[in-house]
Rosetta silent file (secondary structure, phi, psi, omega in degrees, C-alpha in Angstrom):
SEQUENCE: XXXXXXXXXXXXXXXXXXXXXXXXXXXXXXXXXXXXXXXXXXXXXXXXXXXXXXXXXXXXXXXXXXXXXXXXXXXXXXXXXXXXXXXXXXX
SCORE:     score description
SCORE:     0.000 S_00000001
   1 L     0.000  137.367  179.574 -189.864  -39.297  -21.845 S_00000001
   2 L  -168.496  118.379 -151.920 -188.829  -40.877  -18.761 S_00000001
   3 L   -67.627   22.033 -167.513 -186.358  -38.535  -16.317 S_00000001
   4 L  -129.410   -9.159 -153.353 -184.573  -42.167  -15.433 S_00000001
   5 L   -86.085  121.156  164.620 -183.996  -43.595  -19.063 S_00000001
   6 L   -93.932  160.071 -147.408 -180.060  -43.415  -19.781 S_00000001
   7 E  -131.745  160.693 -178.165 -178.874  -42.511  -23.300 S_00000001
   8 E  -141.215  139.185 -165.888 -176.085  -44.501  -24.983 S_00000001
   9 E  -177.018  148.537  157.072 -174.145  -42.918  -27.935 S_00000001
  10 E   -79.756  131.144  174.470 -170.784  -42.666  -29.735 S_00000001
  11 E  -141.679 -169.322 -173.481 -168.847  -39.089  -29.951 S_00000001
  12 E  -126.997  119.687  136.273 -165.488  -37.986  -30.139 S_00000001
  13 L   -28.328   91.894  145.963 -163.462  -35.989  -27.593 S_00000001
  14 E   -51.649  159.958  170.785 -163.307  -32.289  -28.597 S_00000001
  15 E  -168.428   90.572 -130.882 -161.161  -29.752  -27.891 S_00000001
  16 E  -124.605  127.835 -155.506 -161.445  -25.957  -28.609 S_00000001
  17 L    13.161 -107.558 -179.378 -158.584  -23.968  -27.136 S_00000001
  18 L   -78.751  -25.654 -168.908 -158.452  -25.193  -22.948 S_00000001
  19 E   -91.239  132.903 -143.530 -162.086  -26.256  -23.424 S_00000001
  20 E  -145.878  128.056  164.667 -161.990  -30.287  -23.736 S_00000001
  21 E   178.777 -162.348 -165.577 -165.624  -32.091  -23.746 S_00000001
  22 E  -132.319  107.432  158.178 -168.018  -34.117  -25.660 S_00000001
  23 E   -30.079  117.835  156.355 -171.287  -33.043  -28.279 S_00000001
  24 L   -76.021  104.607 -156.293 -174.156  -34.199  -26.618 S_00000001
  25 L   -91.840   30.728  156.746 -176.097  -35.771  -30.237 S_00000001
  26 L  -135.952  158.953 -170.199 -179.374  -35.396  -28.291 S_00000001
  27 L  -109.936  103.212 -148.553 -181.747  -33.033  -26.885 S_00000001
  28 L   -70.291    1.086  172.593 -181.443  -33.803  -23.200 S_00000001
  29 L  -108.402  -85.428 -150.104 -185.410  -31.813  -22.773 S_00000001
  30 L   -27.512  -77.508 -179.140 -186.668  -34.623  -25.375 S_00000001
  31 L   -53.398  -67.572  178.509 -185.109  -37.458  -23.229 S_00000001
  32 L  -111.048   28.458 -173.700 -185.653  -36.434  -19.672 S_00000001
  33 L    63.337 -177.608 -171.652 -187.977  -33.073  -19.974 S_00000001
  34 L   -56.361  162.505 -176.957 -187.610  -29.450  -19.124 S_00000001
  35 L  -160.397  152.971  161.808 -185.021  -29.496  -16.253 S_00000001
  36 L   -88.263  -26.108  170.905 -183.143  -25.808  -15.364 S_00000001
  37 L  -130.509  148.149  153.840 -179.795  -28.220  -15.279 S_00000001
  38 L  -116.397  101.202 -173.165 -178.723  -31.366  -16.399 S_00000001
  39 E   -85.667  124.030 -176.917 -176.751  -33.067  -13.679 S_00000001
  40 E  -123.055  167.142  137.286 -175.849  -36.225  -15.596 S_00000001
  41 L   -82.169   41.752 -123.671 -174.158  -39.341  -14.503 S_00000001
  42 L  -170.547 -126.381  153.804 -172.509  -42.089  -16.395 S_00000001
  43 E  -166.245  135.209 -172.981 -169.673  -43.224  -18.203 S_00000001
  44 E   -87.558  120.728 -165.528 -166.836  -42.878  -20.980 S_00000001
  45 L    34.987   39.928 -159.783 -165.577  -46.280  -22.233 S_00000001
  46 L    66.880    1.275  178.203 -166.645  -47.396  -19.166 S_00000001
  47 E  -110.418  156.629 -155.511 -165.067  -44.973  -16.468 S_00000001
  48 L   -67.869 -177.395  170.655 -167.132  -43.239  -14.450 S_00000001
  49 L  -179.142  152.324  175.930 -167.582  -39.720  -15.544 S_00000001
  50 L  -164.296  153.225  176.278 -170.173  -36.642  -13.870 S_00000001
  51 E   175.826 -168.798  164.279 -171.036  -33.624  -14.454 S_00000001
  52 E  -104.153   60.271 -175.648 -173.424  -30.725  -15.739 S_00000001
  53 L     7.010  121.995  164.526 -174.383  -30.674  -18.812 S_00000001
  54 E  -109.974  151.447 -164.568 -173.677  -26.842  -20.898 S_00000001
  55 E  -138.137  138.783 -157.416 -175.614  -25.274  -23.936 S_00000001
  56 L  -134.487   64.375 -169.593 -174.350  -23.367  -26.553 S_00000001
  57 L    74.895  -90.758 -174.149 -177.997  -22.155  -28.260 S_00000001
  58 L  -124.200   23.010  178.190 -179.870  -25.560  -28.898 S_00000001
  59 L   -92.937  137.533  163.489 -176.113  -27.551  -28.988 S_00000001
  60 E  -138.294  158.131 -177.661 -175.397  -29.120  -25.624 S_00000001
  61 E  -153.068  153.200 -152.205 -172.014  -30.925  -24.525 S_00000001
  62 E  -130.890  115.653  176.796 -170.507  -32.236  -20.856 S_00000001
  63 E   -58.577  138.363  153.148 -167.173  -30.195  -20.093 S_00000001
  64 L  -116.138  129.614  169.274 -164.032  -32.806  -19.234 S_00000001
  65 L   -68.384  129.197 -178.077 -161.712  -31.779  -16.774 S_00000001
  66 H   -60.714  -24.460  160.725 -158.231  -32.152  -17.695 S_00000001
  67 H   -86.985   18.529  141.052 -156.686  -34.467  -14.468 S_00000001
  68 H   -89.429  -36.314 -175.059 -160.128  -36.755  -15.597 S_00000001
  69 H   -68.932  -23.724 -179.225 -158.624  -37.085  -19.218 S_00000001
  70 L   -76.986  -68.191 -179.825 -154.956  -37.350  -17.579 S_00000001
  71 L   -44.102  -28.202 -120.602 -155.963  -39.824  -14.743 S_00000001
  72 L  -148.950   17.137 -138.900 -158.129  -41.844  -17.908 S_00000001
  73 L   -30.066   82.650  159.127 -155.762  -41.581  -20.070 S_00000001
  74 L   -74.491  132.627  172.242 -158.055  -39.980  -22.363 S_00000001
  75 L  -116.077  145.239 -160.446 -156.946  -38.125  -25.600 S_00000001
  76 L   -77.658  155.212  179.780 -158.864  -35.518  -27.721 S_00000001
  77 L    83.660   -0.516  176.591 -160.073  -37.019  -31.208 S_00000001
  78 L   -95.779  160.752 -179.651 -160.754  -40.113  -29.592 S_00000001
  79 E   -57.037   99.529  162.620 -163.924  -42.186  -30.817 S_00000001
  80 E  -136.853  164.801 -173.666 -165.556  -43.042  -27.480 S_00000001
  81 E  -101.734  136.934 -173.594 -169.020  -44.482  -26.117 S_00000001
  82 E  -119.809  151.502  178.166 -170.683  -42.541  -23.571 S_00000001
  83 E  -127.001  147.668 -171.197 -173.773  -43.746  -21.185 S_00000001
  84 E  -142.468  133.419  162.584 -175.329  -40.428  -19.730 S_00000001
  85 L  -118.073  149.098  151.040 -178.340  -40.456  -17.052 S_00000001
  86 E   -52.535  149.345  164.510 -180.100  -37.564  -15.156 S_00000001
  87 L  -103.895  132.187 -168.927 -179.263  -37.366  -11.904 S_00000001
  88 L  -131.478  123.959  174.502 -182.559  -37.161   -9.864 S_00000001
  89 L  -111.868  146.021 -161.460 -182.040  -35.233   -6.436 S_00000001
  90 L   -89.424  149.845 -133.462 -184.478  -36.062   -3.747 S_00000001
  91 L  -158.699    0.000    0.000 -186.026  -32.869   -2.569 S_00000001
């Protein structure tokens, strides 16, 4: 485990009614430990992308806002590679 180590992984862009995001295919306490949030960092096909990570029992997946998928032109169903880090806040 090491709360610095960025994850690299292929998904798809979901999209369940309004709610537009991406399956996390790992379990983000394995990779960077217990955390109460996961403020991640990283990027989709290369554009920048942030956020908080959300969990749906032991599922977890990072919400897209719809002006980033407009601005991006991102579309749901597509195949894309995501790089995801913790975000470590100085205290």
């Amino acid at each position: 485990m090491n709360e610095t180590q960025p994850k690299q992984f292929e998904t798809i862009i979901q999209q369940e009614g309004d709610f537009i995001f991406i399956a996390i295919p790992f379990s983000p306490r394995e990779v960077w430990g217990a955390q109460p949030r996961y403020a991640v960092t990283g990027t989709i096909n290369d554009i920048p992308v942030r956020g908080t990570l959300g969990a749906l029992r032991q599922d977890y997946f990072l919400r897209l806002a719809k002006s980033w998928m407009r601005e991006n032109k991102m579309e749901t169903g597509a195949k894309v590679t995501a790089q995801l880090t913790l975000e470590i806040h100085a205290v």
